[in-house]
PDB file as gemmi writes it, atoms N, CA and C in Angstrom:
CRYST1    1.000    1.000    1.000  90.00  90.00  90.00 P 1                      
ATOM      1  N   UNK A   1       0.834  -1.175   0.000  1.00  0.00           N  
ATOM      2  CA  UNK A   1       0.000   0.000   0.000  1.00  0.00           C  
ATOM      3  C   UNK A   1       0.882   1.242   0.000  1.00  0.00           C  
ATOM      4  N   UNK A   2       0.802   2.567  -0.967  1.00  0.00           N  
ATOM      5  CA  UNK A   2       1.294   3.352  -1.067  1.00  0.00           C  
ATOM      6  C   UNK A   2       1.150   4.293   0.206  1.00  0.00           C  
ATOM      7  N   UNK A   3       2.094   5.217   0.744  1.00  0.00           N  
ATOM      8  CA  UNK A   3       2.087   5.866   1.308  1.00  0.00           C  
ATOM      9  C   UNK A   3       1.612   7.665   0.918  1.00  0.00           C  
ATOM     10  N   UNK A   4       0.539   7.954   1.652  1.00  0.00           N  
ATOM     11  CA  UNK A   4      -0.105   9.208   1.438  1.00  0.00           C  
ATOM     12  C   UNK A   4       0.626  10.499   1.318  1.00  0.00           C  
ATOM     13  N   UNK A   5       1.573   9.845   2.239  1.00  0.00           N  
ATOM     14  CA  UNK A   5       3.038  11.071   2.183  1.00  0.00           C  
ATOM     15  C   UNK A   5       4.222  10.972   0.920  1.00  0.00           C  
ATOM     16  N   UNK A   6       3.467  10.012   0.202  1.00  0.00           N  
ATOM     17  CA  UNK A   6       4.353  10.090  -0.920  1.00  0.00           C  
ATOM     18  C   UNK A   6       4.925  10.968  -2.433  1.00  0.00           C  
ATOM     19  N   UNK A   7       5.710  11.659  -2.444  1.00  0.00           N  
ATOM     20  CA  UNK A   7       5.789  12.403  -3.570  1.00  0.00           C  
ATOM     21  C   UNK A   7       6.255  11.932  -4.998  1.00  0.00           C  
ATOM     22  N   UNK A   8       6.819  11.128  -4.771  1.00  0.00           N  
ATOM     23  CA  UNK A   8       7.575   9.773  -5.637  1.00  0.00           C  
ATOM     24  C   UNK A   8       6.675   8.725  -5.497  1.00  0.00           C  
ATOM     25  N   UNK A   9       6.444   7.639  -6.264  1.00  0.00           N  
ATOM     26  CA  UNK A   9       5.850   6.881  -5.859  1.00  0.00           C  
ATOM     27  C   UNK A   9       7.277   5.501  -6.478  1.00  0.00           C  
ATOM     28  N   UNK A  10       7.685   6.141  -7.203  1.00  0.00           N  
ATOM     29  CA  UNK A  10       8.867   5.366  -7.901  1.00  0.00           C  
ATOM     30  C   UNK A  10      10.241   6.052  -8.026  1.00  0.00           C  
ATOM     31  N   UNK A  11      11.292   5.856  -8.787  1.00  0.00           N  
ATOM     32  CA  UNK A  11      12.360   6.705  -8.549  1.00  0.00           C  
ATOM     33  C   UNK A  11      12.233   7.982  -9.723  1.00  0.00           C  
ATOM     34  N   UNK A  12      10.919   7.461 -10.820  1.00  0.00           N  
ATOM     35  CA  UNK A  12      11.062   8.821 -11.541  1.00  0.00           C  
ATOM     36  C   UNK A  12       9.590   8.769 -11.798  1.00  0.00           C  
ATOM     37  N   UNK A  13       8.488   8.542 -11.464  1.00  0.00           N  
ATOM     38  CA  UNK A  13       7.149   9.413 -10.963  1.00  0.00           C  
ATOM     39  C   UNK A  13       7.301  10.745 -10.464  1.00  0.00           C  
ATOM     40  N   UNK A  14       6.523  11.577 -10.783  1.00  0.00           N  
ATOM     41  CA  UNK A  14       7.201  12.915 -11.061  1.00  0.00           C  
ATOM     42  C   UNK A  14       8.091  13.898 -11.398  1.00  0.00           C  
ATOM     43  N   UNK A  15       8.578  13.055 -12.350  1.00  0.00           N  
ATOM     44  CA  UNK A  15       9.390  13.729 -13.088  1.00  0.00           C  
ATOM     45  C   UNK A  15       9.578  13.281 -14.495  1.00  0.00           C  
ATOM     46  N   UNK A  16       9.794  14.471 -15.366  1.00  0.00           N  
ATOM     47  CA  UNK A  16       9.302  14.283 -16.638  1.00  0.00           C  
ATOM     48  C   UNK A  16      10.649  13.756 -17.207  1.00  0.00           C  
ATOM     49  N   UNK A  17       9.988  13.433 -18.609  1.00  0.00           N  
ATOM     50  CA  UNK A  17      11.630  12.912 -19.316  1.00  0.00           C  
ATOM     51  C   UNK A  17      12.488  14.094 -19.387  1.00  0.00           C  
ATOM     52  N   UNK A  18      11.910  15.586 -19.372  1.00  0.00           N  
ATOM     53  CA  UNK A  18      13.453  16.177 -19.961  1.00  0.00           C  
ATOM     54  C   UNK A  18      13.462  17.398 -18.336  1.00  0.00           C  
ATOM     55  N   UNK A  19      13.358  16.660 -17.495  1.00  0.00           N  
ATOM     56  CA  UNK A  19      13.980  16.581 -15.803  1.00  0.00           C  
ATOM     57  C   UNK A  19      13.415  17.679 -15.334  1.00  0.00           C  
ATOM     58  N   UNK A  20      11.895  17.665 -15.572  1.00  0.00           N  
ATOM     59  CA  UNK A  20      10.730  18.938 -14.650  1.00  0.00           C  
ATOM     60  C   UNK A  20      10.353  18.229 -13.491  1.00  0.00           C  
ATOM     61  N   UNK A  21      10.335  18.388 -12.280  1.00  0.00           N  
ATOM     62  CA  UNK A  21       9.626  17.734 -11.154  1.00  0.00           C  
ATOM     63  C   UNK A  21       8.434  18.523 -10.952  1.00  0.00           C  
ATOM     64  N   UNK A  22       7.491  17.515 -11.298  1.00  0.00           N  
ATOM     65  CA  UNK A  22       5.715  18.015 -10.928  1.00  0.00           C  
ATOM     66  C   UNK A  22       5.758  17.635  -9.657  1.00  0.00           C  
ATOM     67  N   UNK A  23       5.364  18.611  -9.031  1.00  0.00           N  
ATOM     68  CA  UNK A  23       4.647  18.744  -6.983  1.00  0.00           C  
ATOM     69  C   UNK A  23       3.129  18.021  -7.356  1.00  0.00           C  
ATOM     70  N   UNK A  24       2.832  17.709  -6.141  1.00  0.00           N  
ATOM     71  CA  UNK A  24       1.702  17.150  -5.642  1.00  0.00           C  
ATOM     72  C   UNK A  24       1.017  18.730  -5.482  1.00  0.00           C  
ATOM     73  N   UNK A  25      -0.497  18.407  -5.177  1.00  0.00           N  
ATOM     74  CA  UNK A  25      -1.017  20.099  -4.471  1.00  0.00           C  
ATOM     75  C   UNK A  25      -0.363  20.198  -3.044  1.00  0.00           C  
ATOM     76  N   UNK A  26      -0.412  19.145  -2.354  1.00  0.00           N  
ATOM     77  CA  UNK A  26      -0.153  19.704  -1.063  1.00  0.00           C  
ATOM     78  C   UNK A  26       1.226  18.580  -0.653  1.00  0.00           C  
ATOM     79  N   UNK A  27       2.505  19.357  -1.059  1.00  0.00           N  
ATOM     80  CA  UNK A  27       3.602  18.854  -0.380  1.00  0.00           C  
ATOM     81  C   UNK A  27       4.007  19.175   0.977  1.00  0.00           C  
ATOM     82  N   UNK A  28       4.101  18.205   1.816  1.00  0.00           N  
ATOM     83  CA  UNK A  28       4.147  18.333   3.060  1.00  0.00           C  
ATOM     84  C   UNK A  28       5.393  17.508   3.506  1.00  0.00           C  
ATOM     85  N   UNK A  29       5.896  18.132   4.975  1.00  0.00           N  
ATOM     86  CA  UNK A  29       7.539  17.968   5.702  1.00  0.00           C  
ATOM     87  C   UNK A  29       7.656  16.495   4.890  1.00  0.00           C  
ATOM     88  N   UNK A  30       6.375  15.409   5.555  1.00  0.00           N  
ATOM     89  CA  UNK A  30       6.370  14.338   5.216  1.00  0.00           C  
ATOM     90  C   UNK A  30       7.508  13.618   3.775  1.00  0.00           C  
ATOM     91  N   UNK A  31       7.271  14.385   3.158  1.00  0.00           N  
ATOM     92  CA  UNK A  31       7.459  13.976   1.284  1.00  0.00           C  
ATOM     93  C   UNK A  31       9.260  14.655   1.034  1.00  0.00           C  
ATOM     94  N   UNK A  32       9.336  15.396   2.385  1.00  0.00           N  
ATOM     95  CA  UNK A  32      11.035  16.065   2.217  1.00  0.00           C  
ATOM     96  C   UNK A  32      12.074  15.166   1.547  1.00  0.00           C  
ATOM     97  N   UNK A  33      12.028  14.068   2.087  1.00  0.00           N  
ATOM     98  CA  UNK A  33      13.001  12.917   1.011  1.00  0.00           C  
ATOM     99  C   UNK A  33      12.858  12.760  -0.090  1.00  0.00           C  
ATOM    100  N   UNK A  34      11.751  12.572  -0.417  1.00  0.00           N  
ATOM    101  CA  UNK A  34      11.102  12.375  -2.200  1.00  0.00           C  
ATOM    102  C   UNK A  34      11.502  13.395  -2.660  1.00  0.00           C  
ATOM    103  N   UNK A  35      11.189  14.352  -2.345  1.00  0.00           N  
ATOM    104  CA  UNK A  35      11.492  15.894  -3.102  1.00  0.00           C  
ATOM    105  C   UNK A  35      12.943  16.018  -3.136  1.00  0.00           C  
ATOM    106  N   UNK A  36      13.637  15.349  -1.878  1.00  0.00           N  
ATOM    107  CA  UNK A  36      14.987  15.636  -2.839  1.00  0.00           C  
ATOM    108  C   UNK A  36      15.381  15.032  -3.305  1.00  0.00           C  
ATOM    109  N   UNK A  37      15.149  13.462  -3.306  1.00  0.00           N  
ATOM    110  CA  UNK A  37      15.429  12.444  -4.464  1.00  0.00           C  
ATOM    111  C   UNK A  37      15.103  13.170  -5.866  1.00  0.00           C  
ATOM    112  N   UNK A  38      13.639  13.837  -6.019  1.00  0.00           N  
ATOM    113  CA  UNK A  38      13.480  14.513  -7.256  1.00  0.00           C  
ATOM    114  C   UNK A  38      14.429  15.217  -8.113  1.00  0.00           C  
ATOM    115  N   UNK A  39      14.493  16.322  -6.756  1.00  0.00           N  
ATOM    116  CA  UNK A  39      15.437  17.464  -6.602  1.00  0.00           C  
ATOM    117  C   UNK A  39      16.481  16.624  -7.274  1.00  0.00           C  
ATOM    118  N   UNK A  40      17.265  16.150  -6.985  1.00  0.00           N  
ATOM    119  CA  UNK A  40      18.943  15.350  -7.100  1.00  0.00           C  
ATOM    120  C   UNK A  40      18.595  15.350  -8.605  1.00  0.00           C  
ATOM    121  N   UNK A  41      17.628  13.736  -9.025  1.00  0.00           N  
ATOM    122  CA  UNK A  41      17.494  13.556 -10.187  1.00  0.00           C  
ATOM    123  C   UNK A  41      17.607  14.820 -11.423  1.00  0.00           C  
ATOM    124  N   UNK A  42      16.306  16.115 -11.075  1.00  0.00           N  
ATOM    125  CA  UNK A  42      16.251  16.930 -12.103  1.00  0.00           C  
ATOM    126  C   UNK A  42      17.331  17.494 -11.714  1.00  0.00           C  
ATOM    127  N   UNK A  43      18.274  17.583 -11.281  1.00  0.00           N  
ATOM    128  CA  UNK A  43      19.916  18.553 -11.324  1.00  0.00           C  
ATOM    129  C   UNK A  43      20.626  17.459 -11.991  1.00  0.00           C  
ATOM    130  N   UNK A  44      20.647  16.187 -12.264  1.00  0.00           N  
ATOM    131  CA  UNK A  44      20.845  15.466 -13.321  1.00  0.00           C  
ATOM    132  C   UNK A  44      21.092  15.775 -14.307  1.00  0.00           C  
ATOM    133  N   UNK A  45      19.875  16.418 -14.903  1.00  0.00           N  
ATOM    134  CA  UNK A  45      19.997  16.445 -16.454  1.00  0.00           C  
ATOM    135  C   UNK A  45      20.594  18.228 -16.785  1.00  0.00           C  
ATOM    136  N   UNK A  46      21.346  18.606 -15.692  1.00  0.00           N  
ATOM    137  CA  UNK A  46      22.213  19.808 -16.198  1.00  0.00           C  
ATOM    138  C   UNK A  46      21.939  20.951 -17.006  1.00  0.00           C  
ATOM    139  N   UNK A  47      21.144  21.150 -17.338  1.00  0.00           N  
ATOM    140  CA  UNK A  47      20.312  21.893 -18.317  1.00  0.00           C  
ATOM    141  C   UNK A  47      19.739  23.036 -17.520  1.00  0.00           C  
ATOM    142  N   UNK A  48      18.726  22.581 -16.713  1.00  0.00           N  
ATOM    143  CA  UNK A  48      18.295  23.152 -15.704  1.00  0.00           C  
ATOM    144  C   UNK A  48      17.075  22.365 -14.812  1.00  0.00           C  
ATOM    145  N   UNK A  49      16.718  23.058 -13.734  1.00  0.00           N  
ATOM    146  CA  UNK A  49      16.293  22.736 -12.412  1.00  0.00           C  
ATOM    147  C   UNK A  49      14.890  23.081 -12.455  1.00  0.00           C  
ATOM    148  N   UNK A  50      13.653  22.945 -13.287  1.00  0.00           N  
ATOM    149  CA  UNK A  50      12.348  23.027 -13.298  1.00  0.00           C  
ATOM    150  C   UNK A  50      11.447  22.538 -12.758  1.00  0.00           C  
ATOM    151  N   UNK A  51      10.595  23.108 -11.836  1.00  0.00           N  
ATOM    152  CA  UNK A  51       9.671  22.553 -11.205  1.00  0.00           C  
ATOM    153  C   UNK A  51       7.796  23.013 -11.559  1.00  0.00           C  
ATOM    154  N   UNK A  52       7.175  22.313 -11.735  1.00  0.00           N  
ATOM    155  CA  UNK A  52       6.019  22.492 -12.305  1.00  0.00           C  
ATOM    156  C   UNK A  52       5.338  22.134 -10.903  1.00  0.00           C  
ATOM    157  N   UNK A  53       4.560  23.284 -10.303  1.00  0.00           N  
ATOM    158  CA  UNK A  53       3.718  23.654  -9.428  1.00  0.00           C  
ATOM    159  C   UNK A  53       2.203  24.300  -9.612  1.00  0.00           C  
ATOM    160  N   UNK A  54       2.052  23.842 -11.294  1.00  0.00           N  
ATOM    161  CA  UNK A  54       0.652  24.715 -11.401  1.00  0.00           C  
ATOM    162  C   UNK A  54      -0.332  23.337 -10.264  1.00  0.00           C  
ATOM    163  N   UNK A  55      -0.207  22.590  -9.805  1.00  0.00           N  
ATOM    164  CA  UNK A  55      -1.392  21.697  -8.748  1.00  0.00           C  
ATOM    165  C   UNK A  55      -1.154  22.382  -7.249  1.00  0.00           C  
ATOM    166  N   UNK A  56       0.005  23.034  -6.821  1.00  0.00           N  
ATOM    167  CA  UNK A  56       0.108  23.130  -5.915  1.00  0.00           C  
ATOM    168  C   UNK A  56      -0.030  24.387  -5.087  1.00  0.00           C  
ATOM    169  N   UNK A  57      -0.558  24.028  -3.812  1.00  0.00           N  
ATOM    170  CA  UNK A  57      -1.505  25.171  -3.211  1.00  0.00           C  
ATOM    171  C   UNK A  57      -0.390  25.219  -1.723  1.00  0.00           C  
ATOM    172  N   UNK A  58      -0.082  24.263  -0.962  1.00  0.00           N  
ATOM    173  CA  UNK A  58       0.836  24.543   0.192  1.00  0.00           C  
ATOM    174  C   UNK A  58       1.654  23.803   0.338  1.00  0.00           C  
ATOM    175  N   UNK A  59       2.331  24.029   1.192  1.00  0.00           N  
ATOM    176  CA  UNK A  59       4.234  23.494   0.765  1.00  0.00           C  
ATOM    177  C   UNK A  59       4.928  23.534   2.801  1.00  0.00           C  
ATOM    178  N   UNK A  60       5.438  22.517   2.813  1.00  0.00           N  
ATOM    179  CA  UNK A  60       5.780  22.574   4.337  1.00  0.00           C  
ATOM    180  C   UNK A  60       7.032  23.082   4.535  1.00  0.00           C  
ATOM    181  N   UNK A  61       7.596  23.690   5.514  1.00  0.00           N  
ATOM    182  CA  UNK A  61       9.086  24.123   5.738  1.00  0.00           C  
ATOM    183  C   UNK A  61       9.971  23.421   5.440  1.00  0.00           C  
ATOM    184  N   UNK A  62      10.165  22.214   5.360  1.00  0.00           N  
ATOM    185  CA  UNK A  62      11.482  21.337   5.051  1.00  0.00           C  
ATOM    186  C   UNK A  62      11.314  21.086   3.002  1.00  0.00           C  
ATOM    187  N   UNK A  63       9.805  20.813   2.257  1.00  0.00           N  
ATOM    188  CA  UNK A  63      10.188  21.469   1.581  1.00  0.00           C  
ATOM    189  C   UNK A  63      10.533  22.604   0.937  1.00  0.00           C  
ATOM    190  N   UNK A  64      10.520  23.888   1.651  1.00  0.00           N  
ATOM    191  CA  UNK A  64      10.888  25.193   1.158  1.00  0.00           C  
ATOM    192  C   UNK A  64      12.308  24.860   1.382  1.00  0.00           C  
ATOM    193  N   UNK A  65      12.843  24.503   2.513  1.00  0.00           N  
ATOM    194  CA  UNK A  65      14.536  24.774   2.401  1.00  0.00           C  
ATOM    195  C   UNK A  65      15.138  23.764   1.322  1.00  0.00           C  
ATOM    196  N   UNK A  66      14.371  22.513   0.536  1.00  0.00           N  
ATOM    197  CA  UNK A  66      15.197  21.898  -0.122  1.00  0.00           C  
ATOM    198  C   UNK A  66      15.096  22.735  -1.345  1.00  0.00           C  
ATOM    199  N   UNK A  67      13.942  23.362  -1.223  1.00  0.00           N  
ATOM    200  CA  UNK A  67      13.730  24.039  -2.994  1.00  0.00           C  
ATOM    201  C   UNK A  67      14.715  25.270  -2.792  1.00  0.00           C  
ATOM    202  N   UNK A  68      15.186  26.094  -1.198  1.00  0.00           N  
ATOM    203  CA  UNK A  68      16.212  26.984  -1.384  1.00  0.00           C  
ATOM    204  C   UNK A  68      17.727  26.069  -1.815  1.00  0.00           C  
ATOM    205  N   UNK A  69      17.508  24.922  -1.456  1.00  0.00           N  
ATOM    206  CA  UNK A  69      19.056  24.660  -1.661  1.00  0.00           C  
ATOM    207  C   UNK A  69      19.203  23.872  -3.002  1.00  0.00           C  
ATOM    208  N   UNK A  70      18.236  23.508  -3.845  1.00  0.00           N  
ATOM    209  CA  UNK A  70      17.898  23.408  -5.112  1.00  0.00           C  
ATOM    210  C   UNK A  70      18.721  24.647  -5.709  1.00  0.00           C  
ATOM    211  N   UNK A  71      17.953  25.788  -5.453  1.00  0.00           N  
ATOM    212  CA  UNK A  71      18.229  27.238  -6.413  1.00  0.00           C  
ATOM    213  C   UNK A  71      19.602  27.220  -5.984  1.00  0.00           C  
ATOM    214  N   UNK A  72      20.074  27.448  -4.827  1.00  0.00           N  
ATOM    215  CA  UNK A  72      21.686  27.841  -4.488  1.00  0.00           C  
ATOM    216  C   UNK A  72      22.168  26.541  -5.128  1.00  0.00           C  
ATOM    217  N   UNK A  73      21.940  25.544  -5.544  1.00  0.00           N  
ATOM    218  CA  UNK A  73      22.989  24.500  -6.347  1.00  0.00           C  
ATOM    219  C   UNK A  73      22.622  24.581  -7.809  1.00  0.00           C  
ATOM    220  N   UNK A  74      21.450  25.296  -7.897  1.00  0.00           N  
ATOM    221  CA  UNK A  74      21.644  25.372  -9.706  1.00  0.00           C  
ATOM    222  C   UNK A  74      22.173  26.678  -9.938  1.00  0.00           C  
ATOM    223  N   UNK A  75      22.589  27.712  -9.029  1.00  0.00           N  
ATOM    224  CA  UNK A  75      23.596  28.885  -8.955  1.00  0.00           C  
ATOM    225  C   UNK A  75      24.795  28.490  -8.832  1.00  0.00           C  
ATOM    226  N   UNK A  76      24.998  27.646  -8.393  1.00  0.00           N  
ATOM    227  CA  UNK A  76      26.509  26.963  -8.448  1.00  0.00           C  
ATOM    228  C   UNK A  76      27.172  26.404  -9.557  1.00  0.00           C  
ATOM    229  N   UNK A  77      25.902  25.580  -9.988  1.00  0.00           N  
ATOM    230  CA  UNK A  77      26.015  24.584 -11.453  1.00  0.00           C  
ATOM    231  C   UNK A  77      25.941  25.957 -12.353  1.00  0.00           C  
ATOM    232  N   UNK A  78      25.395  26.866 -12.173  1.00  0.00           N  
ATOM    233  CA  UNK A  78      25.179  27.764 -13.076  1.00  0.00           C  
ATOM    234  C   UNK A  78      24.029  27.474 -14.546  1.00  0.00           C  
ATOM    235  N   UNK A  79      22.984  27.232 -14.077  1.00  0.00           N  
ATOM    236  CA  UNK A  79      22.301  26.335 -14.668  1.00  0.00           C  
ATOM    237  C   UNK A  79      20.699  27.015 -14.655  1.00  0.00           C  
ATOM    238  N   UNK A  80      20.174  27.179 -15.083  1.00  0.00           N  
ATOM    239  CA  UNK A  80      18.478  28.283 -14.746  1.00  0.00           C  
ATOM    240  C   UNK A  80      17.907  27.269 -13.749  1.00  0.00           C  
ATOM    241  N   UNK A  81      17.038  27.437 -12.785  1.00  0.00           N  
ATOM    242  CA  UNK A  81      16.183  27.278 -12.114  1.00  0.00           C  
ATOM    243  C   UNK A  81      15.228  27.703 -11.703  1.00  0.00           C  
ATOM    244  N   UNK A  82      14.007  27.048 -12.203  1.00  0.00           N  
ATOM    245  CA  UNK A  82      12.383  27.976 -12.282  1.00  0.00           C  
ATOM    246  C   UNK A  82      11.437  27.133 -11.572  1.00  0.00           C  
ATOM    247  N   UNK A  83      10.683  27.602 -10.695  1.00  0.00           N  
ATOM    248  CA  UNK A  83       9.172  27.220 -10.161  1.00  0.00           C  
ATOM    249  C   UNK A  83       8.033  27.539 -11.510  1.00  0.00           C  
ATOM    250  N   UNK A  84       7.511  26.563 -11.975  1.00  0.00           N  
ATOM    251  CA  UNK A  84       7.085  27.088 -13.042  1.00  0.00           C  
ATOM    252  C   UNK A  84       5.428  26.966 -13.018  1.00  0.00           C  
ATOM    253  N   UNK A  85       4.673  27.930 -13.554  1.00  0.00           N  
ATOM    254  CA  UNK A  85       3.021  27.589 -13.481  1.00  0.00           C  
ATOM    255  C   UNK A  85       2.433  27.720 -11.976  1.00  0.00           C  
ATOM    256  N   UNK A  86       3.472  28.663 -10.233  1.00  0.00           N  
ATOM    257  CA  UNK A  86       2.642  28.543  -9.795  1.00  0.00           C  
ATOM    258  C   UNK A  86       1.755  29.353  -9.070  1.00  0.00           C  
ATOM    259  N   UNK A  87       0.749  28.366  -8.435  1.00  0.00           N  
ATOM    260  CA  UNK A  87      -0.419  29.036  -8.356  1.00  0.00           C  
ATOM    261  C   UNK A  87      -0.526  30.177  -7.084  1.00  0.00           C  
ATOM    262  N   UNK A  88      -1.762  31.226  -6.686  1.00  0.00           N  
ATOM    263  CA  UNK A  88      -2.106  32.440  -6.289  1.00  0.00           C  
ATOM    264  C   UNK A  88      -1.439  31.845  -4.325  1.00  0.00           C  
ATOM    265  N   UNK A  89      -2.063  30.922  -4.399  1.00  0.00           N  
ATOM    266  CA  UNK A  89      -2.168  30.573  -2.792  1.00  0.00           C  
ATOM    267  C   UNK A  89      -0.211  29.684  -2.618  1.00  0.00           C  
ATOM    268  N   UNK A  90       0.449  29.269  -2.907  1.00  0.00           N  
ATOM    269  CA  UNK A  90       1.344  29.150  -3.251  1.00  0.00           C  
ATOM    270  C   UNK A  90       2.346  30.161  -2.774  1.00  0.00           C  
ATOM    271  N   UNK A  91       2.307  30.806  -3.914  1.00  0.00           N  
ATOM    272  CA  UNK A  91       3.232  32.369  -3.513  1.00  0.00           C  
ATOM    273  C   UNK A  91       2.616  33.214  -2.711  1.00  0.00           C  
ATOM    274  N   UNK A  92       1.794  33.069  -2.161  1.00  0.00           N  
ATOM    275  CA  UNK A  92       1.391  33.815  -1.301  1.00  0.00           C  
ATOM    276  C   UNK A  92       2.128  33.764  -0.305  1.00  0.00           C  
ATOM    277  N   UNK A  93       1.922  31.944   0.207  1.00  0.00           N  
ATOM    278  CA  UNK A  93       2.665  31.689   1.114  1.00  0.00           C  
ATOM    279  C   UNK A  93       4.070  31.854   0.627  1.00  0.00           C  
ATOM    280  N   UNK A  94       4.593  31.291   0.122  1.00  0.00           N  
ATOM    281  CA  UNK A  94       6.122  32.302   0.152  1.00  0.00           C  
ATOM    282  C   UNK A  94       6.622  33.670  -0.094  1.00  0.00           C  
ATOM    283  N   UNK A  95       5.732  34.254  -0.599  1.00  0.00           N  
ATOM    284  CA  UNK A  95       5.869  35.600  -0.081  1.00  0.00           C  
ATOM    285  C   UNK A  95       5.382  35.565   1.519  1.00  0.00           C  
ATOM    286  N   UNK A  96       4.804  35.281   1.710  1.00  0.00           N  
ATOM    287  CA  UNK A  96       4.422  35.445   3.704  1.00  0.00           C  
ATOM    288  C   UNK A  96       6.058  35.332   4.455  1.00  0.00           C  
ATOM    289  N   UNK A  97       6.785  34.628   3.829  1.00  0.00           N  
ATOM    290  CA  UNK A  97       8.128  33.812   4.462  1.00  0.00           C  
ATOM    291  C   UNK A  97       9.040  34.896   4.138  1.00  0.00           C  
ATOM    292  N   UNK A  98       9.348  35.719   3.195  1.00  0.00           N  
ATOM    293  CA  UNK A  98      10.044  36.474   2.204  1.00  0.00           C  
ATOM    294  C   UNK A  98      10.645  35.442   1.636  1.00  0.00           C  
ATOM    295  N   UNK A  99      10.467  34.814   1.177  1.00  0.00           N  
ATOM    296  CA  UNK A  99      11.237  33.418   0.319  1.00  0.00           C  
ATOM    297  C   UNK A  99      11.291  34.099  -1.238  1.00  0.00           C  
ATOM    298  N   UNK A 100      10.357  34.719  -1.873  1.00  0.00           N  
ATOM    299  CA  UNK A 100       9.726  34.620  -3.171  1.00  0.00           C  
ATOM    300  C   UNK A 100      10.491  35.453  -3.713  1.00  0.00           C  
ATOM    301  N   UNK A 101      11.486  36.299  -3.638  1.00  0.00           N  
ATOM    302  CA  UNK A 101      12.836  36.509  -4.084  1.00  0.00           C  
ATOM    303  C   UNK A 101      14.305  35.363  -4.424  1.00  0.00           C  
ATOM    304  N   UNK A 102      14.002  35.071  -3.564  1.00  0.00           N  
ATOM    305  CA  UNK A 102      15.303  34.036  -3.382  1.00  0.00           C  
ATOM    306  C   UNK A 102      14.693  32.995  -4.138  1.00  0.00           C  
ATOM    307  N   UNK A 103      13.819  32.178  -4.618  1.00  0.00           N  
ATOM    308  CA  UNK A 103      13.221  31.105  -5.529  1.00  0.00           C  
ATOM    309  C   UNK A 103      12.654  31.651  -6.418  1.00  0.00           C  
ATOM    310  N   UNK A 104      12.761  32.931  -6.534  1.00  0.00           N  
ATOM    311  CA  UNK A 104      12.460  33.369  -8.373  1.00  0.00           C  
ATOM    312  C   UNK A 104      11.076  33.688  -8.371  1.00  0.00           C  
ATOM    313  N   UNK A 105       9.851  34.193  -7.536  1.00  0.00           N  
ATOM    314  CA  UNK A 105       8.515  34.314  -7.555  1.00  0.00           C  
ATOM    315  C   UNK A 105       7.912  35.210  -7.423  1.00  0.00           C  
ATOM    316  N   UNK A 106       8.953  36.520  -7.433  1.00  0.00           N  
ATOM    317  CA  UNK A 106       8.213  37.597  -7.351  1.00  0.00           C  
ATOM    318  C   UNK A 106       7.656  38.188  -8.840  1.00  0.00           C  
ATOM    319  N   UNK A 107       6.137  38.590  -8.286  1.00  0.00           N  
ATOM    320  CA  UNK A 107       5.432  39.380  -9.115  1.00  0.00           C  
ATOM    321  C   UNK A 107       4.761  37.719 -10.105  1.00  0.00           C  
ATOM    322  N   UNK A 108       4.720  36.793  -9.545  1.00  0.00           N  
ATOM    323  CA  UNK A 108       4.472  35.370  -9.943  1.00  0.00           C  
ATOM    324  C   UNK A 108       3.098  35.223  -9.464  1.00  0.00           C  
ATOM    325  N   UNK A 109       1.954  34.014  -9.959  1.00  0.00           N  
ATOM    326  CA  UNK A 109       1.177  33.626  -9.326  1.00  0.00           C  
ATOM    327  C   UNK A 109      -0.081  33.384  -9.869  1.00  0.00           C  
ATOM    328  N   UNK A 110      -0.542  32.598 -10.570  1.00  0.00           N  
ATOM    329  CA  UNK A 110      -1.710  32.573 -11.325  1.00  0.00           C  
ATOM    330  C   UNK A 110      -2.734  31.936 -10.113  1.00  0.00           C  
ATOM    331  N   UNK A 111      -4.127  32.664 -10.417  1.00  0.00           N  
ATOM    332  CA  UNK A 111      -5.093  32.590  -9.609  1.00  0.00           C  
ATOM    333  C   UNK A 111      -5.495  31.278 -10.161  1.00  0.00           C  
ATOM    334  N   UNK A 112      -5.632  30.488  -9.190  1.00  0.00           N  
ATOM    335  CA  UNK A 112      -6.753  29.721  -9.040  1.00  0.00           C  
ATOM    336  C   UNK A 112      -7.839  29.434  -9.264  1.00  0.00           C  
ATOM    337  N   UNK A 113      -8.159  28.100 -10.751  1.00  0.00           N  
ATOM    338  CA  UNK A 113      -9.487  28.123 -11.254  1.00  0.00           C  
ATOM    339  C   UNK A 113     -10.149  27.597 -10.278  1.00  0.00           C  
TER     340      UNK A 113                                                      
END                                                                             
């Protein structure tokens, strides 16, 4: 039986062939490993560090610091790194944190159908 806290369900479930990691809507502390297994994988393909968040609405503290240390290692790699597609409630909350500078989200945020 799968686990509810799962963000991965395999080693590349959520993540696309050319190395986007799709979020769940609601990633939580729980899923912090998966996400950086993700994380690891899409810094893999060197290119860059894309994450597709148009499902996702809230996000727990342990994953915000892996997605900060995502961006500071694709600044290292020198490599683009984008939160891409996300949604109103989302950046909200990271703007609430002041995060949404430092992960690329300001002036970001599509409302919610």
């Amino acid at each position: 039986m799968d686990s509810p806290h799962k963000l991965l369900d395999g080693p590349m479930d959520g993540l696309e062939a050319d190395g986007r990691l799709r979020l769940p809507p609601n990633v939580t502390t729980l899923m912090a490993e998966d996400l950086r297994a993700g994380l690891v994988l899409a810094a893999d393909h060197e290119a860059a560090i894309l994450i597709d968040a148009s499902e996702t609405i809230s996000i727990g503290q342990a994953a915000l610091q892996l997605l900060i240390a995502a961006k500071l290692e694709a600044d290292r790699m020198t490599i683009p790194f984008e939160i891409e597609n996300a949604q109103e409630p989302l950046v909200k909350r990271i703007e609430a944190l002041g995060l949404a500078e430092t992960l690329g989200l300001t002036g970001k945020g599509e409302e919610v159908q």
